[in-house]
C-alpha positions as CSV (number, residue, x, y, z in Angstrom):
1,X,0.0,0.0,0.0
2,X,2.7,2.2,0.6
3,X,4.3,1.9,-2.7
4,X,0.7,2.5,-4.1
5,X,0.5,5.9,-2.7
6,X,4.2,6.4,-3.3
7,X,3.8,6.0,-7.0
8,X,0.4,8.3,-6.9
9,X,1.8,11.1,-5.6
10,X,4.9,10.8,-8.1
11,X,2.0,10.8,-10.9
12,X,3.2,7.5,-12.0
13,X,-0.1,5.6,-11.7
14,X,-3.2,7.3,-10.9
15,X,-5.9,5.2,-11.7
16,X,-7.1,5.2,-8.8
17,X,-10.5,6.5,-6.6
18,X,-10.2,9.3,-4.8
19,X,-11.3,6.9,-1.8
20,X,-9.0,4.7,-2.2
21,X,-6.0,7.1,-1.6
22,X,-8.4,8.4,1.5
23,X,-8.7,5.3,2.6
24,X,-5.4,4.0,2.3
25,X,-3.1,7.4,3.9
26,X,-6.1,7.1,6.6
27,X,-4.9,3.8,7.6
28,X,-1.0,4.2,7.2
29,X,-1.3,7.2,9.1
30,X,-3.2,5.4,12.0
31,X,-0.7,3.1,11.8
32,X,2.3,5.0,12.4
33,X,0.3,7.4,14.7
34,X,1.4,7.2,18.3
35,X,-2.1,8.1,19.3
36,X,-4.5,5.3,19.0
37,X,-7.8,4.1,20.6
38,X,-5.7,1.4,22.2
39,X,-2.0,2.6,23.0
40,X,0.5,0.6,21.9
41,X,2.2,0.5,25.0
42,X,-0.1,-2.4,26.2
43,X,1.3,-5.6,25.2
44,X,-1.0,-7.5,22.3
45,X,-4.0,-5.9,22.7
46,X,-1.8,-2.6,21.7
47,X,-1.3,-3.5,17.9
48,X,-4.9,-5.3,18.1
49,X,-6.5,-1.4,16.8
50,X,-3.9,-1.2,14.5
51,X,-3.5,-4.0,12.8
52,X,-7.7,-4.3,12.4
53,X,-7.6,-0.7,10.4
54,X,-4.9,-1.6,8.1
55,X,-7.0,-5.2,7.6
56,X,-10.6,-3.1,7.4
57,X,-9.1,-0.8,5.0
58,X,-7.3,-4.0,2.5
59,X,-11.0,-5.3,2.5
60,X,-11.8,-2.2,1.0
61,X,-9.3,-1.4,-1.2
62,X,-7.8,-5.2,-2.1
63,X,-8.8,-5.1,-6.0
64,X,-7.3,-1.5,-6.7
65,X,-4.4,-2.8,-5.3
66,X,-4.3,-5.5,-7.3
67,X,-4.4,-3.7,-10.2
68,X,-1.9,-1.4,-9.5
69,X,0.5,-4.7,-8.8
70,X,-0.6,-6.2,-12.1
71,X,0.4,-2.5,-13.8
72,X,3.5,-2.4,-12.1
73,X,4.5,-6.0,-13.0
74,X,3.6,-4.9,-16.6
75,X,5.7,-2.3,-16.6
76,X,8.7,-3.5,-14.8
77,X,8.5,-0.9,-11.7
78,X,10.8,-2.0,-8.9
79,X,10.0,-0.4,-5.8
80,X,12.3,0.7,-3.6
């Protein structure tokens, strides 16, 4: 996902829904975000909030992803 939103914002693939990239920098950004519903500083149940976002948002955006994969296999991108 992140090299999804990497290659959008460089205007290399943009065939994408405008909810998809909403959805997707909404997720990575709760992620990485120190402030969560559940903190991360309890042990398991921590990561629990985080790792059900990033999973709620895949279910949502799984086939755009896929296509994006397919189109960067086709076109030999190598991310890095």
């Amino acid at each position: 996902m992140v090299s999804l939103i990497k290659s959008y914002i460089e205007k290399e693939y943009t065939d994408l829904p405008l909810g998809t990239i909403i959805a997707i920098t909404s997720a990575l950004l709760y992620f990485v975000s120190p402030i969560d519903l559940v903190p991360d500083s309890i042990p398991v149940i921590g990561y629990f909030d985080d790792a059900a976002v990033v999973a709620a948002c895949w279910k949502l955006v799984e086939s755009d992803v896929k296509e994006y994969l397919k189109w960067r296999e086709d076109n030999n991108k190598v991310v890095i």
